[in-house]
N, CA, C and O atoms as a GROMACS GRO file, in nm:
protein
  548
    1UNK      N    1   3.410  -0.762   1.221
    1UNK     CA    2   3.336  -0.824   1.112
    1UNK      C    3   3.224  -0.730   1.069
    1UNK      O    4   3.136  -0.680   1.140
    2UNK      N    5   3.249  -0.712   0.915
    2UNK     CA    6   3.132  -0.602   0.892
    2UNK      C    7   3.004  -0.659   0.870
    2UNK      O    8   3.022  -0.771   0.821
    3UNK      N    9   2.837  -0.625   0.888
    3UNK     CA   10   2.734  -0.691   0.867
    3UNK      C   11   2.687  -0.650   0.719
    3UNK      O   12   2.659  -0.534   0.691
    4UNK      N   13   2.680  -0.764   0.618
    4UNK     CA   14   2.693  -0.780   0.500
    4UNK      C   15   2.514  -0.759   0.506
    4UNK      O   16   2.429  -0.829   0.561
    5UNK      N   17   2.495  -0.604   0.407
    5UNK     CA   18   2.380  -0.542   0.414
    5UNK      C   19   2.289  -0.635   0.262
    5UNK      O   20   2.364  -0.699   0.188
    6UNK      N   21   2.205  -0.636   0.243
    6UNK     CA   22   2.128  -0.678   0.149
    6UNK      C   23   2.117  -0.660  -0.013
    6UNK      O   24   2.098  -0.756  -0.088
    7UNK      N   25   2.129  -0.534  -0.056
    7UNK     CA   26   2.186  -0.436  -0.154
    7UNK      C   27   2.334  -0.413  -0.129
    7UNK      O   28   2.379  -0.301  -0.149
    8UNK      N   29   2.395  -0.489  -0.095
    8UNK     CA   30   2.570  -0.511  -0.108
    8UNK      C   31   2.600  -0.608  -0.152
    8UNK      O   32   2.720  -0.620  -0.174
    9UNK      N   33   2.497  -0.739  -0.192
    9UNK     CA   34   2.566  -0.850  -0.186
    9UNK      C   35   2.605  -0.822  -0.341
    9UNK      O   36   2.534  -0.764  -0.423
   10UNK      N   37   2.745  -0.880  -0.366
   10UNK     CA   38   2.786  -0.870  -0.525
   10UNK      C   39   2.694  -0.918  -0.638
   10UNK      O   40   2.712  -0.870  -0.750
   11UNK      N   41   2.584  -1.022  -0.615
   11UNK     CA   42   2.563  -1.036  -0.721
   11UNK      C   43   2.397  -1.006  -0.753
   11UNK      O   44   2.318  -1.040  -0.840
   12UNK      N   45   2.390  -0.881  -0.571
   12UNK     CA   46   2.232  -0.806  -0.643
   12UNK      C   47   2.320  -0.675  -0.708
   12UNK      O   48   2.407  -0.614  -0.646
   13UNK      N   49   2.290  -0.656  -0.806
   13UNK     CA   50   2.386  -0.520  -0.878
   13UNK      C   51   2.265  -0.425  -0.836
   13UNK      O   52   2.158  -0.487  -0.837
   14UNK      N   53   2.255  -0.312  -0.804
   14UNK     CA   54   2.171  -0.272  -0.823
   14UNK      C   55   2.028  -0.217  -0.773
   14UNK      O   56   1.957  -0.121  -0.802
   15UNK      N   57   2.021  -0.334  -0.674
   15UNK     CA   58   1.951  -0.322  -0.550
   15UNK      C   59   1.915  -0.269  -0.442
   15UNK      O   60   1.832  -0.299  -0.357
   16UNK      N   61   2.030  -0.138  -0.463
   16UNK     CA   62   2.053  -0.090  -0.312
   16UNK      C   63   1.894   0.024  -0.267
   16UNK      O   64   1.877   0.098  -0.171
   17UNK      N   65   1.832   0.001  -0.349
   17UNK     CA   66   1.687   0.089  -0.329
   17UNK      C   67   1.592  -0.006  -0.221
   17UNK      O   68   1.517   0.043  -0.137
   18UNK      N   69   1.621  -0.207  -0.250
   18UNK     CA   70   1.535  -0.244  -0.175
   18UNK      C   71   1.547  -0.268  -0.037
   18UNK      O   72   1.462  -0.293   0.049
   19UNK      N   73   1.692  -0.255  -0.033
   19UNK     CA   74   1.688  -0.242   0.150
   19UNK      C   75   1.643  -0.084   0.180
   19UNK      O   76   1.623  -0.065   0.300
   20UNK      N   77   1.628  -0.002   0.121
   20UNK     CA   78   1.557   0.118   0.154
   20UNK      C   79   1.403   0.085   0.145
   20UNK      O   80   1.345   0.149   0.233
   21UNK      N   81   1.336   0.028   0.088
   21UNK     CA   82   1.202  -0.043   0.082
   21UNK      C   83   1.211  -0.103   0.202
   21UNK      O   84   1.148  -0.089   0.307
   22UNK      N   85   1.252  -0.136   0.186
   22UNK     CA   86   1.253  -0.293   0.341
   22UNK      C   87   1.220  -0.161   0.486
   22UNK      O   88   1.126  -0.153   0.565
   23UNK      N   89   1.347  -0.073   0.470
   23UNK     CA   90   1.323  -0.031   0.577
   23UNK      C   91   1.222   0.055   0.573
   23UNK      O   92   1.163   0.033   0.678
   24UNK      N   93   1.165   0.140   0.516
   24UNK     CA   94   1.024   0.251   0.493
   24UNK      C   95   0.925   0.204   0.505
   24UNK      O   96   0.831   0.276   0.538
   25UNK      N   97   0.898   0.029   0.477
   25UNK     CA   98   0.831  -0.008   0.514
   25UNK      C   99   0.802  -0.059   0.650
   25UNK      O  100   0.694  -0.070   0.707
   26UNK      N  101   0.912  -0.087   0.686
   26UNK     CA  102   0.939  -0.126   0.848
   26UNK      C  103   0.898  -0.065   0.938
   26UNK      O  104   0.859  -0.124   1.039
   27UNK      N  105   0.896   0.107   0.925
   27UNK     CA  106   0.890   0.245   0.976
   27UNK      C  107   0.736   0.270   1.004
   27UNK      O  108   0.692   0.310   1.112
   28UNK      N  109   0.652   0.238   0.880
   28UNK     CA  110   0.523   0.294   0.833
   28UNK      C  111   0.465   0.263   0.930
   28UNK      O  112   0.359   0.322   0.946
   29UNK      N  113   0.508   0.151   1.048
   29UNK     CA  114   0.392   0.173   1.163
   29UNK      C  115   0.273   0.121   1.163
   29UNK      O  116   0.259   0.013   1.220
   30UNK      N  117   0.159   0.185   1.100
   30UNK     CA  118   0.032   0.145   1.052
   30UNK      C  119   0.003   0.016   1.193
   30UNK      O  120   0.024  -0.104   1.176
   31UNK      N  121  -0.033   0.060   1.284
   31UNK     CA  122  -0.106   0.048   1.406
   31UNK      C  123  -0.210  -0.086   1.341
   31UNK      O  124  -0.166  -0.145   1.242
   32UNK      N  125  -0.290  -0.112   1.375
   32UNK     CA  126  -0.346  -0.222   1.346
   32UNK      C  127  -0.501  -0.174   1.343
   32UNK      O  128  -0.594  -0.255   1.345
   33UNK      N  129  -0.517  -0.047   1.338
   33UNK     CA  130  -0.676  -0.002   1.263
   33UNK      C  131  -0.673   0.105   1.132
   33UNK      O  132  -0.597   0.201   1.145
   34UNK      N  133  -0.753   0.095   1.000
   34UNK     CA  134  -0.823  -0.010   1.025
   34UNK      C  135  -0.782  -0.121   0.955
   34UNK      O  136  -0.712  -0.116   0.853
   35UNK      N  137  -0.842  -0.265   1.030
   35UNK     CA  138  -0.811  -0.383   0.946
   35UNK      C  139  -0.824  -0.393   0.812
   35UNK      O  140  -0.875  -0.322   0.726
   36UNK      N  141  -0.774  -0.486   0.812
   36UNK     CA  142  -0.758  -0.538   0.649
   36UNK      C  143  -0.690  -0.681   0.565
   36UNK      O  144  -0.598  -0.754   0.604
   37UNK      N  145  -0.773  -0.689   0.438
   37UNK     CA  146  -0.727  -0.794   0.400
   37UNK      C  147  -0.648  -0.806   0.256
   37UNK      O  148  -0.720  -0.750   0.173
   38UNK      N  149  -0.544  -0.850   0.198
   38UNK     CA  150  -0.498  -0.896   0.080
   38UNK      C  151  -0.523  -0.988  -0.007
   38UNK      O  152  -0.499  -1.097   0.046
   39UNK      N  153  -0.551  -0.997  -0.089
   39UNK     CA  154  -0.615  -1.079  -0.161
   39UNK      C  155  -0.529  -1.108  -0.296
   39UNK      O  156  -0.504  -1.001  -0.351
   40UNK      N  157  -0.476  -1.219  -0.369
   40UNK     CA  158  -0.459  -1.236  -0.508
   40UNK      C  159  -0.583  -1.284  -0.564
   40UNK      O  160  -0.645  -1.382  -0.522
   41UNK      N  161  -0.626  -1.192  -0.686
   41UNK     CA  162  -0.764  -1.240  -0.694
   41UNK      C  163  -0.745  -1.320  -0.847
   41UNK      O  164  -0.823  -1.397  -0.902
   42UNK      N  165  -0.591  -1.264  -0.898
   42UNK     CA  166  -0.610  -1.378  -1.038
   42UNK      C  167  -0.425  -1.402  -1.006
   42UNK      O  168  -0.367  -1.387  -0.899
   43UNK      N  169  -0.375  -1.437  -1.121
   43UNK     CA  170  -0.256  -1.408  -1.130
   43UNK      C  171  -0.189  -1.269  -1.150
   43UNK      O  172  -0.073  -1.241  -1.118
   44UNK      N  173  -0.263  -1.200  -1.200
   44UNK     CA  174  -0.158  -1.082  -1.182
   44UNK      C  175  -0.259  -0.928  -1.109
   44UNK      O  176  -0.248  -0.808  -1.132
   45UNK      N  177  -0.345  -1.000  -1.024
   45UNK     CA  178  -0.404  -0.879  -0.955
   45UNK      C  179  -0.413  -0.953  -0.816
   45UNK      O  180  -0.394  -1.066  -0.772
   46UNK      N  181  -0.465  -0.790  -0.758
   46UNK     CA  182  -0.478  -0.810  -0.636
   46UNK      C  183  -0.581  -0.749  -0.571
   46UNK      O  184  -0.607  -0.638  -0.617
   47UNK      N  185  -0.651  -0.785  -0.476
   47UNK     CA  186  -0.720  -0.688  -0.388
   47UNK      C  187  -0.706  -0.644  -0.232
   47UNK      O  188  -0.681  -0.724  -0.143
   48UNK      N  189  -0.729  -0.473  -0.208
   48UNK     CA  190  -0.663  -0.486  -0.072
   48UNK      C  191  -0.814  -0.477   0.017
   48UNK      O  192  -0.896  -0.432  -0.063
   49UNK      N  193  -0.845  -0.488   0.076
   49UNK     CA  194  -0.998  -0.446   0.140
   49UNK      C  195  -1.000  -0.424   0.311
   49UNK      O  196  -0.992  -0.505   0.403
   50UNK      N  197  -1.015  -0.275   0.309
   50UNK     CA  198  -1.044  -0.198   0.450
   50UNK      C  199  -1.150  -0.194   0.543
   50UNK      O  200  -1.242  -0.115   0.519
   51UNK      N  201  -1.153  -0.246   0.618
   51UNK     CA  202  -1.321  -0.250   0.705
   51UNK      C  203  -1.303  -0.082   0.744
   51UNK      O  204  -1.214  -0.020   0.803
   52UNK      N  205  -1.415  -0.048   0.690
   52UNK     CA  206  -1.398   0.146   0.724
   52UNK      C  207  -1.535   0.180   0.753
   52UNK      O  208  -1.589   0.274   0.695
   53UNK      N  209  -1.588   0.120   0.826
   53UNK     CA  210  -1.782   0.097   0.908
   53UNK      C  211  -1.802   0.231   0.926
   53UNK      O  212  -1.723   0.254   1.017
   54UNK      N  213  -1.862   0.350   0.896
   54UNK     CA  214  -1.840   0.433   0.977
   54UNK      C  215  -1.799   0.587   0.886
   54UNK      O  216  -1.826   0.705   0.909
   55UNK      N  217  -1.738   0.532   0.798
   55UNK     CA  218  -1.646   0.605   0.667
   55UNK      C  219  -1.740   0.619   0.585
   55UNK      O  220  -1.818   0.523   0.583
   56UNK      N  221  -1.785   0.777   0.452
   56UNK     CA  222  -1.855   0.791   0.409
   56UNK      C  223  -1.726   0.766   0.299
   56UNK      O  224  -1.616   0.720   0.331
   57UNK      N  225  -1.782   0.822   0.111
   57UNK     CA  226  -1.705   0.790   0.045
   57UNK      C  227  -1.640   0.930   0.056
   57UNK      O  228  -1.520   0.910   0.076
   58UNK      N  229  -1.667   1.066   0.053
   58UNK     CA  230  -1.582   1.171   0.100
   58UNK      C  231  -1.518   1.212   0.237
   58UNK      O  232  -1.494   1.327   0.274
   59UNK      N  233  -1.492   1.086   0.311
   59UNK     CA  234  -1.409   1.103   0.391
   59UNK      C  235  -1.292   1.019   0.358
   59UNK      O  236  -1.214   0.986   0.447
   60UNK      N  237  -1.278   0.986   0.254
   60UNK     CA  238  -1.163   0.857   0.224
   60UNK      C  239  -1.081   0.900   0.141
   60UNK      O  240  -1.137   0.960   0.049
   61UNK      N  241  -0.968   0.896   0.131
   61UNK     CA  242  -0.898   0.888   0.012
   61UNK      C  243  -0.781   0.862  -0.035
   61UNK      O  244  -0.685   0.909   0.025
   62UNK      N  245  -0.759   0.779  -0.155
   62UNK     CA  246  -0.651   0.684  -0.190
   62UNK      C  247  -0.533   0.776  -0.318
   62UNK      O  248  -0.546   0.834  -0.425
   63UNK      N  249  -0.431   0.744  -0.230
   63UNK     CA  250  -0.366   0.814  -0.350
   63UNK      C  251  -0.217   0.736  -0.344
   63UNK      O  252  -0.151   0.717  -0.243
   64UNK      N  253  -0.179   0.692  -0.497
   64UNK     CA  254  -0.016   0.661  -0.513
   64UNK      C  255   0.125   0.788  -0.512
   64UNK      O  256   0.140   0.849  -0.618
   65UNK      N  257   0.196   0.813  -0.423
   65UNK     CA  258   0.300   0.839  -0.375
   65UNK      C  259   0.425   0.816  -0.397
   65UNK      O  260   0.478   0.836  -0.287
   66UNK      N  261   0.499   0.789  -0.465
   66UNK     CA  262   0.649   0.747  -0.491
   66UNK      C  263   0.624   0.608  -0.462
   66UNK      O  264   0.663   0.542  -0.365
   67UNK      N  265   0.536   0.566  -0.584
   67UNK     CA  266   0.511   0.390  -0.564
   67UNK      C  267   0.484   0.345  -0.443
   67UNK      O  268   0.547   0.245  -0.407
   68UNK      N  269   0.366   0.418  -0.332
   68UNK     CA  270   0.334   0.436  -0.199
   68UNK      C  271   0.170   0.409  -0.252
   68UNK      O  272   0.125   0.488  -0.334
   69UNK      N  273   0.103   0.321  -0.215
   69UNK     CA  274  -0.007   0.337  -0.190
   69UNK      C  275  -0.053   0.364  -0.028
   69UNK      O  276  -0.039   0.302   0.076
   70UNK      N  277  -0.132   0.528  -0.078
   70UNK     CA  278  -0.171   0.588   0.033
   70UNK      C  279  -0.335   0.598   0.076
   70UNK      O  280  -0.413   0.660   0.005
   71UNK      N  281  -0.374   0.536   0.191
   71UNK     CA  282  -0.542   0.524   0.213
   71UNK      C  283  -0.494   0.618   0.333
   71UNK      O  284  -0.383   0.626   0.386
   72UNK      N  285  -0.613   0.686   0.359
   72UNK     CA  286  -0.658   0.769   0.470
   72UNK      C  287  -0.801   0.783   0.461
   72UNK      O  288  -0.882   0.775   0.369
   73UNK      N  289  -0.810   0.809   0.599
   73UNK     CA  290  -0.977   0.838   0.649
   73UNK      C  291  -0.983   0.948   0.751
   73UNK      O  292  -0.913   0.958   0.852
   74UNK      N  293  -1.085   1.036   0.706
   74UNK     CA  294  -1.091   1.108   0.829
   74UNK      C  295  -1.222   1.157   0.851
   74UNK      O  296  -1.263   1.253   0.785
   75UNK      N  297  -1.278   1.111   0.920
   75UNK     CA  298  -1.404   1.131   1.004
   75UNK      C  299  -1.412   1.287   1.085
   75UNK      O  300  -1.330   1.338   1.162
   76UNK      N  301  -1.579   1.352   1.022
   76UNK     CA  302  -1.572   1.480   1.096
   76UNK      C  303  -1.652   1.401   1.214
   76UNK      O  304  -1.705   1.290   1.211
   77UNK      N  305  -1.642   1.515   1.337
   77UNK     CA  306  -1.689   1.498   1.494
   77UNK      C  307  -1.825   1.583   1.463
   77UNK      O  308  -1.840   1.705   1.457
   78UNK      N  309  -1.929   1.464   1.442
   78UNK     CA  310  -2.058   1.615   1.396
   78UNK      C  311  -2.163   1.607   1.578
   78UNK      O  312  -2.275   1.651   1.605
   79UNK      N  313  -2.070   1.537   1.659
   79UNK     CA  314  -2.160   1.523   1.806
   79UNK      C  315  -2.135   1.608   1.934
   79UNK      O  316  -2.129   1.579   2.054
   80UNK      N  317  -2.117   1.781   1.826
   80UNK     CA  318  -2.106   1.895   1.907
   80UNK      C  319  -2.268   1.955   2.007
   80UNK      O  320  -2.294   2.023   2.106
   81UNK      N  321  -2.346   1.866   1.889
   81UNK     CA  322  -2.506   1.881   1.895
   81UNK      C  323  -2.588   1.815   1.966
   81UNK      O  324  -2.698   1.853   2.009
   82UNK      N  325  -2.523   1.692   1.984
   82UNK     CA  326  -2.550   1.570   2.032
   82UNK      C  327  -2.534   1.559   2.207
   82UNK      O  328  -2.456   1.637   2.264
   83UNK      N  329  -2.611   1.460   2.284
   83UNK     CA  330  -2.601   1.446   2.423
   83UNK      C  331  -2.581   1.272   2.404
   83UNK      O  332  -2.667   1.190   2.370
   84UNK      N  333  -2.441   1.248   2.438
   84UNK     CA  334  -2.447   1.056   2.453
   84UNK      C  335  -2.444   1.023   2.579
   84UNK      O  336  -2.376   1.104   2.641
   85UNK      N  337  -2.491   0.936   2.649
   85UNK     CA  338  -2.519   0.855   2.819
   85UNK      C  339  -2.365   0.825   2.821
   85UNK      O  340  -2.284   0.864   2.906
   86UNK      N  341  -2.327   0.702   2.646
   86UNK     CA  342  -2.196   0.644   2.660
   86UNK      C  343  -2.192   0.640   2.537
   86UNK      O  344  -2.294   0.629   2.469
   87UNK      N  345  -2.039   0.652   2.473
   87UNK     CA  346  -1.984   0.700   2.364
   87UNK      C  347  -1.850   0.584   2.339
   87UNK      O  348  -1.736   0.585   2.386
   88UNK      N  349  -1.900   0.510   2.267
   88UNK     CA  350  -1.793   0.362   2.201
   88UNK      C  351  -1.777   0.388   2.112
   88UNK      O  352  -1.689   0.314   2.069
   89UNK      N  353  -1.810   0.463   2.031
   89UNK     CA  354  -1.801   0.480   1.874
   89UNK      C  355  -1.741   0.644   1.843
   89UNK      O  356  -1.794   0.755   1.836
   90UNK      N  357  -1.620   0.600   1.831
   90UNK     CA  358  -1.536   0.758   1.829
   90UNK      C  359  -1.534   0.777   1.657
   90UNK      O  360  -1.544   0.692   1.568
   91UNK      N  361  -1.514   0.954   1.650
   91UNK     CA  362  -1.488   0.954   1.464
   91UNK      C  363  -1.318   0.968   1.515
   91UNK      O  364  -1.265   1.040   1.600
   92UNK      N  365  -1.272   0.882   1.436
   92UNK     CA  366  -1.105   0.838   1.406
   92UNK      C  367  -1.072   0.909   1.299
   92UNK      O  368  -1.159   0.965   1.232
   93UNK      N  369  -0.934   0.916   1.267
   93UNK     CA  370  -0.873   0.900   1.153
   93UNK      C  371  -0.759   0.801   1.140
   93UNK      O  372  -0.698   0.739   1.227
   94UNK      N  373  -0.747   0.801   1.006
   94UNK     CA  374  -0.659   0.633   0.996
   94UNK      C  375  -0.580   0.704   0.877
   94UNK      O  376  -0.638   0.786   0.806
   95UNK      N  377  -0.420   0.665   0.854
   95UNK     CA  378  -0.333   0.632   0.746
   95UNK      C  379  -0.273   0.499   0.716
   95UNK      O  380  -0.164   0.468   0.764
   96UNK      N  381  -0.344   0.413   0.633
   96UNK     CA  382  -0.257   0.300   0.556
   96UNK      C  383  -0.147   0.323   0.422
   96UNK      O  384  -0.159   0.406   0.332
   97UNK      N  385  -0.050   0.232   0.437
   97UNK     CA  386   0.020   0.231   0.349
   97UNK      C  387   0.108   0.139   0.249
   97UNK      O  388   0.214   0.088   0.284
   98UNK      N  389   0.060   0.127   0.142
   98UNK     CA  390   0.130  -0.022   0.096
   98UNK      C  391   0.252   0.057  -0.044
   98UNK      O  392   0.257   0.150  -0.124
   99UNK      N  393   0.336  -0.070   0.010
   99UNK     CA  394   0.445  -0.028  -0.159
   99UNK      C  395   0.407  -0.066  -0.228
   99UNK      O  396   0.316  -0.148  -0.213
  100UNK      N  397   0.448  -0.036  -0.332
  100UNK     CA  398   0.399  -0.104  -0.461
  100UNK      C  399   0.500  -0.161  -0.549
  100UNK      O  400   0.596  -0.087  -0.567
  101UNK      N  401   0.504  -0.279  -0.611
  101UNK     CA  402   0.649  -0.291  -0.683
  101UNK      C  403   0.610  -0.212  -0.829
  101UNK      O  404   0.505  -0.152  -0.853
  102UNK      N  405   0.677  -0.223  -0.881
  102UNK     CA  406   0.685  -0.121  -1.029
  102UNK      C  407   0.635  -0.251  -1.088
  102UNK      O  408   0.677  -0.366  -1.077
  103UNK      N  409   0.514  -0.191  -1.166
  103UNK     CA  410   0.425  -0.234  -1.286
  103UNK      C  411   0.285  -0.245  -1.239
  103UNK      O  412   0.186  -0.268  -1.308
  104UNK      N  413   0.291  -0.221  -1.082
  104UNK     CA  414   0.200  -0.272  -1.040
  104UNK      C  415   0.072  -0.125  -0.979
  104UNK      O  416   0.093  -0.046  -0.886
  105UNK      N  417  -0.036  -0.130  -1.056
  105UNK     CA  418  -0.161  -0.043  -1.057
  105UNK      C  419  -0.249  -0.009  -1.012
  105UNK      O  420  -0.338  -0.084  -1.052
  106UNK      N  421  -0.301   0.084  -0.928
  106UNK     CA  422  -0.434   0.096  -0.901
  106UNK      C  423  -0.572   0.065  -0.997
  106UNK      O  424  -0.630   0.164  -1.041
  107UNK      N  425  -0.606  -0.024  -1.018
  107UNK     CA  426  -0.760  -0.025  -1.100
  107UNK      C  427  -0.845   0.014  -1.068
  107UNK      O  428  -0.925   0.051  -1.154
  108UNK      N  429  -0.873   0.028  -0.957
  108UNK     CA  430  -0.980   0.092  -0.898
  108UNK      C  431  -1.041   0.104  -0.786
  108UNK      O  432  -0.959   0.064  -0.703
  109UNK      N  433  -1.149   0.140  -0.726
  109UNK     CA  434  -1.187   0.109  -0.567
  109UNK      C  435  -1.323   0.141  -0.533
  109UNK      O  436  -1.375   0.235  -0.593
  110UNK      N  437  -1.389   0.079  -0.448
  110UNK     CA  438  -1.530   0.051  -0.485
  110UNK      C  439  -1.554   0.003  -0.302
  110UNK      O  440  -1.527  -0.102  -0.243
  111UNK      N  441  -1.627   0.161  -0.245
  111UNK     CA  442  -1.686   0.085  -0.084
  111UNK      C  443  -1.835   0.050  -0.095
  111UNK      O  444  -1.914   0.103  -0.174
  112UNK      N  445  -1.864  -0.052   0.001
  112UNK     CA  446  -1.966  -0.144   0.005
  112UNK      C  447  -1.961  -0.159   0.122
  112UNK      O  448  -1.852  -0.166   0.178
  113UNK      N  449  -2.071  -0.167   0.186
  113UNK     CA  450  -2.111  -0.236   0.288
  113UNK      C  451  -1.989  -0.228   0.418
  113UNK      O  452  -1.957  -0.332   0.477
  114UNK      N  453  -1.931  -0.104   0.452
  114UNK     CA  454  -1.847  -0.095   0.563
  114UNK      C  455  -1.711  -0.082   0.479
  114UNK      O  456  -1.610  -0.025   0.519
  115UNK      N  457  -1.726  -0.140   0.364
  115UNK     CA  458  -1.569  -0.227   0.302
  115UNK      C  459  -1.477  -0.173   0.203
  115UNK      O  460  -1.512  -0.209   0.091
  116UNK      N  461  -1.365  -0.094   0.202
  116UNK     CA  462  -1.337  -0.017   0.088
  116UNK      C  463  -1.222  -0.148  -0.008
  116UNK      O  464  -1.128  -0.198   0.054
  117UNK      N  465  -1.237  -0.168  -0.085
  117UNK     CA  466  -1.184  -0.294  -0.175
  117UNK      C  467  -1.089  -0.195  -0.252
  117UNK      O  468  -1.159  -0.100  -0.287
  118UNK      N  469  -0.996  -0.181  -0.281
  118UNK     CA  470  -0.917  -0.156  -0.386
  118UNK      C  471  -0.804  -0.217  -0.432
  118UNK      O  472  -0.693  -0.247  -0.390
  119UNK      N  473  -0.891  -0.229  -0.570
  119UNK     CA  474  -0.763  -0.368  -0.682
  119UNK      C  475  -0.654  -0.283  -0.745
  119UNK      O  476  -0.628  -0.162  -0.749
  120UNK      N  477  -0.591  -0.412  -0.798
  120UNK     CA  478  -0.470  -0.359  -0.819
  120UNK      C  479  -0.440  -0.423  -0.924
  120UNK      O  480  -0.467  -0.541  -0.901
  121UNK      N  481  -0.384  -0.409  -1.065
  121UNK     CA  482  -0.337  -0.518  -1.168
  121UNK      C  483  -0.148  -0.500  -1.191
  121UNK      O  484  -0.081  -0.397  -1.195
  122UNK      N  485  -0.122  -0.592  -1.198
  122UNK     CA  486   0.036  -0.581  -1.232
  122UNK      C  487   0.053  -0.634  -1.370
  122UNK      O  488  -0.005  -0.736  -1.408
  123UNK      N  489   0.148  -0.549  -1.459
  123UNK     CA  490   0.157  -0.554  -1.571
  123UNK      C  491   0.240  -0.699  -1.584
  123UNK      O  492   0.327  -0.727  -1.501
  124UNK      N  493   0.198  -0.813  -1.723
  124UNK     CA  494   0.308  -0.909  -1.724
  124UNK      C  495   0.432  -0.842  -1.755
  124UNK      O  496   0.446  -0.729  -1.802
  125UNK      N  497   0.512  -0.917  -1.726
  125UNK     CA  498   0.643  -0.864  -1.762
  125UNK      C  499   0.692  -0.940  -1.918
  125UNK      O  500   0.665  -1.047  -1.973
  126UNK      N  501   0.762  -0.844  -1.944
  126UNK     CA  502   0.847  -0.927  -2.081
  126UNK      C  503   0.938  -0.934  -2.074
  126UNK      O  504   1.030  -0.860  -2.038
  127UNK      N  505   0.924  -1.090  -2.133
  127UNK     CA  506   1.095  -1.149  -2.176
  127UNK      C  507   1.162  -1.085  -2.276
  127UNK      O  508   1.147  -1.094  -2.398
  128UNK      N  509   1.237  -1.019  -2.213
  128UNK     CA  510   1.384  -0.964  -2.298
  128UNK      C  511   1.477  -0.985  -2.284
  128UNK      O  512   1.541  -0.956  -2.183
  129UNK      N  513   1.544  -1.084  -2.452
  129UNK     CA  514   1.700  -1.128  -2.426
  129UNK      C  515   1.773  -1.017  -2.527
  129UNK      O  516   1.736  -0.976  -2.637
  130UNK      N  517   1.876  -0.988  -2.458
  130UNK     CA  518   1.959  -0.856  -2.530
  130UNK      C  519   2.088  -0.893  -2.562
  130UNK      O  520   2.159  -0.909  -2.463
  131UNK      N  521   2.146  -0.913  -2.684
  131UNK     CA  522   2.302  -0.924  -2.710
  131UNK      C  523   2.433  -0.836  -2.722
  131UNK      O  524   2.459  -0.762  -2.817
  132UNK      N  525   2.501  -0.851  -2.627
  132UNK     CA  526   2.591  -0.740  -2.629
  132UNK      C  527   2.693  -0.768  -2.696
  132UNK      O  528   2.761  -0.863  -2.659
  133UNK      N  529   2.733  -0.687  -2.821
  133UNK     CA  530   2.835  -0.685  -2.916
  133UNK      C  531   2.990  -0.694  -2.797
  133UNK      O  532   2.997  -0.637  -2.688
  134UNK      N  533   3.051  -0.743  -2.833
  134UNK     CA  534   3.217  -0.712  -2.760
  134UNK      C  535   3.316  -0.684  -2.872
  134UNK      O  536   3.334  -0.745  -2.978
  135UNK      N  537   3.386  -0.553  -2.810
  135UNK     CA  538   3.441  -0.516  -2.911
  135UNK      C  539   3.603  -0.531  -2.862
  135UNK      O  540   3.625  -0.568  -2.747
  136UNK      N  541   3.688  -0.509  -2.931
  136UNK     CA  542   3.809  -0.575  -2.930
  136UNK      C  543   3.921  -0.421  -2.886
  136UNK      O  544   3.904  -0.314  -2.944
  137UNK      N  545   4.001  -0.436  -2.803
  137UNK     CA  546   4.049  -0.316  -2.767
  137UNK      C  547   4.170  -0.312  -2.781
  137UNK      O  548   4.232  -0.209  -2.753
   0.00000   0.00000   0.00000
């Protein structure tokens, strides 16, 4: 019995990109620092927001990828100079990663207070009905 894949079924035509989504995303890993939250903040936006305590704004940076939203952080080690008793507070680096469906935008991004927020707007979509002539053979 063969296992009937997702982008096979007859009547997704077309589809066969989102079981490749499914799985790239599956892959991405993304460990569980740093946290974060999702947000729908209207109907057609969103916000993602990174607790990045620690993160200046030139250590950060967001970039879209083959419809990949890409966050990274990377913290320099400036405590070559420094003498600590005890040391809890390491400089990290971090890669997040979100898909994006098509239409859907970076607006912008704005850190505050520990917090890097970046929205997102998705275009409405339009209704398009299309008539296909049939021609006689």
């Amino acid at each position: 019995m063969s296992k009937l894949m997702l982008g096979s079924h007859p009547f997704l035509l077309g589809f066969e990109q989102l079981e490749r989504l499914v799985e790239r995303t599956a892959k991405s890993g993304n460990e569980g620092y740093p946290p974060y939250n999702i947000e729908q903040t209207s109907e057609l936006s969103y916000r993602i927001t990174l607790a990045v305590a620690g993160f200046a704004e030139a250590d950060l940076s967001i970039t879209v990828e083959d419809r990949q939203l890409v966050i990274r952080g990377r913290q320099t080690d400036d405590a070559e100079d420094r003498i600590f008793l005890h040391r809890g507070i390491a400089a990290r680096q971090f890669q997040r990663s979100f898909v994006l469906a098509d239409g859907v935008e970076v607006s912008g991004a704005l850190l505050e207070n520990g917090l890097l927020h970046v929205d997102l707007t998705r275009s409405a979509p339009e209704s398009v009905v299309q008539t296909i002539k049939i021609s006689m053979g």
